[in-house]
N, C-alpha and C positions, 0 to 999 in steps of 0.2 A: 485424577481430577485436580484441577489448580485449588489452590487455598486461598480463596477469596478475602479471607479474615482478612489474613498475612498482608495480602495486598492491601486491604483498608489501612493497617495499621501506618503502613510503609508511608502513606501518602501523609496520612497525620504526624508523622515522627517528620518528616521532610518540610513539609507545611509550615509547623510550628504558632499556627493559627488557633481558634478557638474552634473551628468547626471548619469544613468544605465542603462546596452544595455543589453535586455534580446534575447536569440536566441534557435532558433528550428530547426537547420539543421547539414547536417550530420548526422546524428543520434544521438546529443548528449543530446535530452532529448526525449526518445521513448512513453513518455504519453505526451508531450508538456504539463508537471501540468505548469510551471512556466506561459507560454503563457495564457493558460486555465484561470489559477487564475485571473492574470490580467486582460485580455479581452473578455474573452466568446470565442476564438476562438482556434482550436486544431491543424493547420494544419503548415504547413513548412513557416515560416517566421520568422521577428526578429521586435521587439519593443523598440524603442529608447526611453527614459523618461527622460527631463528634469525641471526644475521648471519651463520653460516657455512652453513648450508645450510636446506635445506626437506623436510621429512620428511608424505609425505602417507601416509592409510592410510585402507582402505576394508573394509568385508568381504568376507569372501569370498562372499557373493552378489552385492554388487555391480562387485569387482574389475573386471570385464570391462569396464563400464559405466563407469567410473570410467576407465579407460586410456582408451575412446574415448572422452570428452568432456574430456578433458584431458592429452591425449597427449605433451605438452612435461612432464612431472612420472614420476618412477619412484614407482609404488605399490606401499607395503607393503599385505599381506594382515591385516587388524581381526581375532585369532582371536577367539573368545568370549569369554575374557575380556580386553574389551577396557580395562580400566582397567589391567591388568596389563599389556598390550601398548604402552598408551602409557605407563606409567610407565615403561617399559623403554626408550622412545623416550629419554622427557625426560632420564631416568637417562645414556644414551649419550653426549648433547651434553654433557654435565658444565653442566647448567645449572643457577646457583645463584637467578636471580630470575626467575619464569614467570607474565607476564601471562594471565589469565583475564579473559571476560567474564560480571560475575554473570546477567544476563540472560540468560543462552543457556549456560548448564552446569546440570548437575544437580548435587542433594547431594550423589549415591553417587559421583559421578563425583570431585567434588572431595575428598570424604572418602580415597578410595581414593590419589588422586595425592598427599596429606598426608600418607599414612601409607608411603607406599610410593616415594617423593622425598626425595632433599635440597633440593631446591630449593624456596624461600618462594614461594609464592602470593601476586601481586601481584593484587587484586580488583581491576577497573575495571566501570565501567558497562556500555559497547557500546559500545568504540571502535572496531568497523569500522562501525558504524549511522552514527557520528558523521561518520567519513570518507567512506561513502556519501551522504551529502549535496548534495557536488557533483557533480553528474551528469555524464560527459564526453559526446562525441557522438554514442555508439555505443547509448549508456545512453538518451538524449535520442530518439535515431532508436528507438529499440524502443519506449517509450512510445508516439511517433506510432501507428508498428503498431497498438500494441491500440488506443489509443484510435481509429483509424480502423474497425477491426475491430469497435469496440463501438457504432458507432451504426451501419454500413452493417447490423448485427445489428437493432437498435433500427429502422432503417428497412425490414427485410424482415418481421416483425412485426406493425408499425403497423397493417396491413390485417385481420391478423387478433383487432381487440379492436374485440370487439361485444356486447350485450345477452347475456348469457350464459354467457360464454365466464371461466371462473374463471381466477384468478390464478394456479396451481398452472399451470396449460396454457400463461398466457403468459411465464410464469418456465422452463419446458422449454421451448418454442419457443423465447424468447432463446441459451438455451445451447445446441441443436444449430445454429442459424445459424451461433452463432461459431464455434463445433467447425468448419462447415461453411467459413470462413471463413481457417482457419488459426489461430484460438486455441489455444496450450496446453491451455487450459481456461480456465475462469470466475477470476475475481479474488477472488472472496468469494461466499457464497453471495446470489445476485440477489436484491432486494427487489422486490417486487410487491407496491402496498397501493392498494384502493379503495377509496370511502367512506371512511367513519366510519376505520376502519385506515388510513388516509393519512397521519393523526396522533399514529401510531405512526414515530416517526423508525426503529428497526430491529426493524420489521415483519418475520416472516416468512409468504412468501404459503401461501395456505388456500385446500380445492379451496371456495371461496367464487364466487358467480358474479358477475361483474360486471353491474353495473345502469344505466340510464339515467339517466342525472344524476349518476351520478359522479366523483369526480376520481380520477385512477388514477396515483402516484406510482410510477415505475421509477427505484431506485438499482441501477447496471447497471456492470459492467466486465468485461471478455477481460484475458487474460495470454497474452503472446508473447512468447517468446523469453526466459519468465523476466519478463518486466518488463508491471507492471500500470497498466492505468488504468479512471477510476470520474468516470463524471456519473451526473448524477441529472436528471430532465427529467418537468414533472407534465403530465397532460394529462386533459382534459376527455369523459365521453362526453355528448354534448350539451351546449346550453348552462350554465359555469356560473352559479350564483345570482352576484344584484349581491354579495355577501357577500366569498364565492372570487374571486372577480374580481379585486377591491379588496385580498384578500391576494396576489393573482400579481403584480399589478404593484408592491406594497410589496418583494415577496422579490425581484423583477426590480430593481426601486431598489438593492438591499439587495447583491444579486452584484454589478450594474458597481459599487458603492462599495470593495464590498472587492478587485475585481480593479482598480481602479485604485492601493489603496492598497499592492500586491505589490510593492515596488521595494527593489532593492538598500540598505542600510543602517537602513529601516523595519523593526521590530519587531512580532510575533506581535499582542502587545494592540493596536498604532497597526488592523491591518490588520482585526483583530476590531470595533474601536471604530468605524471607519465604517461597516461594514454594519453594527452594532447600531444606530448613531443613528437609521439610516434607518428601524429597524423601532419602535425606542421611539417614535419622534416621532411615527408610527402608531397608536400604540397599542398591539402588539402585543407589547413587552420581555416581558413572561413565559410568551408563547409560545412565542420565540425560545431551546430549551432546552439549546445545544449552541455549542462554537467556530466558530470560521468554514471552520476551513484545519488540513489535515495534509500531511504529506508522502506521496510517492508513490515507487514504483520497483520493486525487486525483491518489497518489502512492501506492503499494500494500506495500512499506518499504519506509517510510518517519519518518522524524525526531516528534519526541524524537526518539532517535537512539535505537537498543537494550537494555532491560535493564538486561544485563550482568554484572559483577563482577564491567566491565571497563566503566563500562556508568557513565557520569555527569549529566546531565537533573534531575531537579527537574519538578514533576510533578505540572500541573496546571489545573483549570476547563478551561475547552474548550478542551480539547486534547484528540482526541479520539485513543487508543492503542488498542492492544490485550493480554490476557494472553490466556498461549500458554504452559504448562509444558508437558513431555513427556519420558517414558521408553523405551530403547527401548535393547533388547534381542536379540542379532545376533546369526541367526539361527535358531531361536523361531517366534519374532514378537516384535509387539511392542503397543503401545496405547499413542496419545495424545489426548488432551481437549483443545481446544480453543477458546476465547469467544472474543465479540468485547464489547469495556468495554470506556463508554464516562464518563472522570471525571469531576466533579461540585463539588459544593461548599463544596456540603454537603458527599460529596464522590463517589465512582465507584457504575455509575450505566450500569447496564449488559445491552447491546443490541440486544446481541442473545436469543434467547427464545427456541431454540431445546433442548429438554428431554435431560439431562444426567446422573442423579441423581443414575439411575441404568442402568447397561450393557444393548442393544438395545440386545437381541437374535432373530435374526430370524429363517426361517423353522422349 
């Protein structure tokens, strides 16, 4: 079981603030990762942390819910107005400096704790996103989960994409597998794109039927336990043209480059830059419309940020990313590859295990 404490602490030692008010309402964090992290629990409330104590609060619908998934923490009751409820919090600790994260508050929220506080609002970006970065073992093993989850799904499936059979049907078939499987739920909503829509990087699928000679692009992930993973793997009905061919194996060139370039103290752009070569030297760079690599975990896009041209993050062991390269052919189609790639010491090691080696042809 993760150690919640540990992690509170982590954030106030990094902080260096008086206090930090983490919140889950509104909708300004729709995975509640920041809550999650901290306390085991997912649901609509807000968590004061000081160096002297820990003030959590939940509403009162979810109160119940809230004690049992994180039963080491006494829960206050969120009344409705909860701006007024937590300003009464922060008011209590006599906190004069209280870390926020601009990402994940709302305006009314913040307006309300300004007006209704002594205590300055210190804005920061997402310092628990930042802290979630290094994954420990626990974080690391739930990942495996779904992403085992997400192709034993992907592989019950497989048999039923034939002449026909629209995308809409094989995007539900995916997610009752993994339902069936032990997913959470889905990681983002599944992408299913054939044909011509394959070249649609975030396609969403259409009761469209699929057809005979086309490529059929599944970006696909489960969530378990809270914690997400997300390949992408193209496949063929029938043979593809010489054309597709010649771009599978360029995006194939294109993933080992960038999953070799994953290593501790290499950078977002180094990692982006070799799968790009692979695909310019192709011909294909203005196909190629997208970074290489995000991060993964309790969020389907979580920091290290893209690693695009403009990414700073150096890579580290514990950080589990994706490489993700992609062609895509407007008009035609398209083919990405993406793998879930956790880095250690000794460098990127792959977490996805789905064949890709060669084009999947079915019928």
């Amino acid at each position: 079981m993760p150690d919640y404490a540990c992690r509170r602490a982590a954030v106030l030692r990094q902080l260096g603030d008086d206090a930090f008010l983490v919140v889950n309402l509104e909708g300004t964090d729709p995975d509640a990762a920041s809550m999650r992290y901290l306390t085991g629990y997912a649901g609509f409330g807000a968590l004061l942390m000081t160096s002297e104590d820990t003030i959590p609060l939940a509403s009162r619908t979810n109160i119940g819910q809230a004690q049992r998934d994180a039963p080491d923490l006494t829960w206050r009751v969120l009344d409705w107005d909860y701006a007024k409820a937590i300003a009464e919090a922060v008011n209590g600790c006599r906190v004069e400096r209280l870390g926020v994260a601009a990402r994940r508050l709302g305006l009314f929220t913040a307006r309300a704790l300004e007006a209704r506080t002594k205590a300055k609002l210190v804005v920061l970006d997402d310092p628990i996103a930042e802290l979630r970065q290094i994954k420990d073992a626990d974080e690391v093993a739930a990942i495996r989960r779904a992403t085992d989850v997400t192709e034993r799904a992907f592989l019950n499936v497989l048999d039923g994409i034939a002449d026909g059979v629209t995308e809409a049907e094989l995007a539900l078939d995916l997610e009752f597998a993994m339902r069936r499987l032990g997913a959470d739920s889905v990681a983002f909503d599944l992408i299913v794109a054939s044909g011509a829509a394959s070249a649609l990087p975030h396609y969403r699928p259409e009761p469209r039927a699929i057809e005979k000679g086309d490529a059929v692009l599944f970006d696909i992930g489960a969530r378990v336990d809270g914690y997400c993973s997300d390949i992408t793997r193209t496949v063929f009905l029938g043979e593809p043209t010489r054309e597709m061919r010649r771009v599978y194996d360029v995006v194939l060139a294109a993933n080992r480059a960038g999953i070799a370039a994953l290593r501790p103290g290499r950078s977002g752009p180094d990692a982006d830059r070799a799968a790009r070569d692979v695909i310019e030297r192709a011909g294909y760079g203005p196909q190629y419309t997208h970074g290489l690599s995000h991060g993964l975990g309790l969020e389907i896009h979580e920091p290290p940020a893209s690693s695009g041209p403009h990414a700073t993050e150096a890579y580290a062991p514990g950080m589990v990313v994706t490489a993700e390269p992609g062609v895509y052919l407007p008009g035609i189609g398209g083919v990405r590859i993406e793998d879930v790639v956790l880095i250690t010491e000794s460098g990127p090691e792959v977490l996805s295990r789905f064949p890709k080696d060669e084009p999947m042809v079915l019928g």
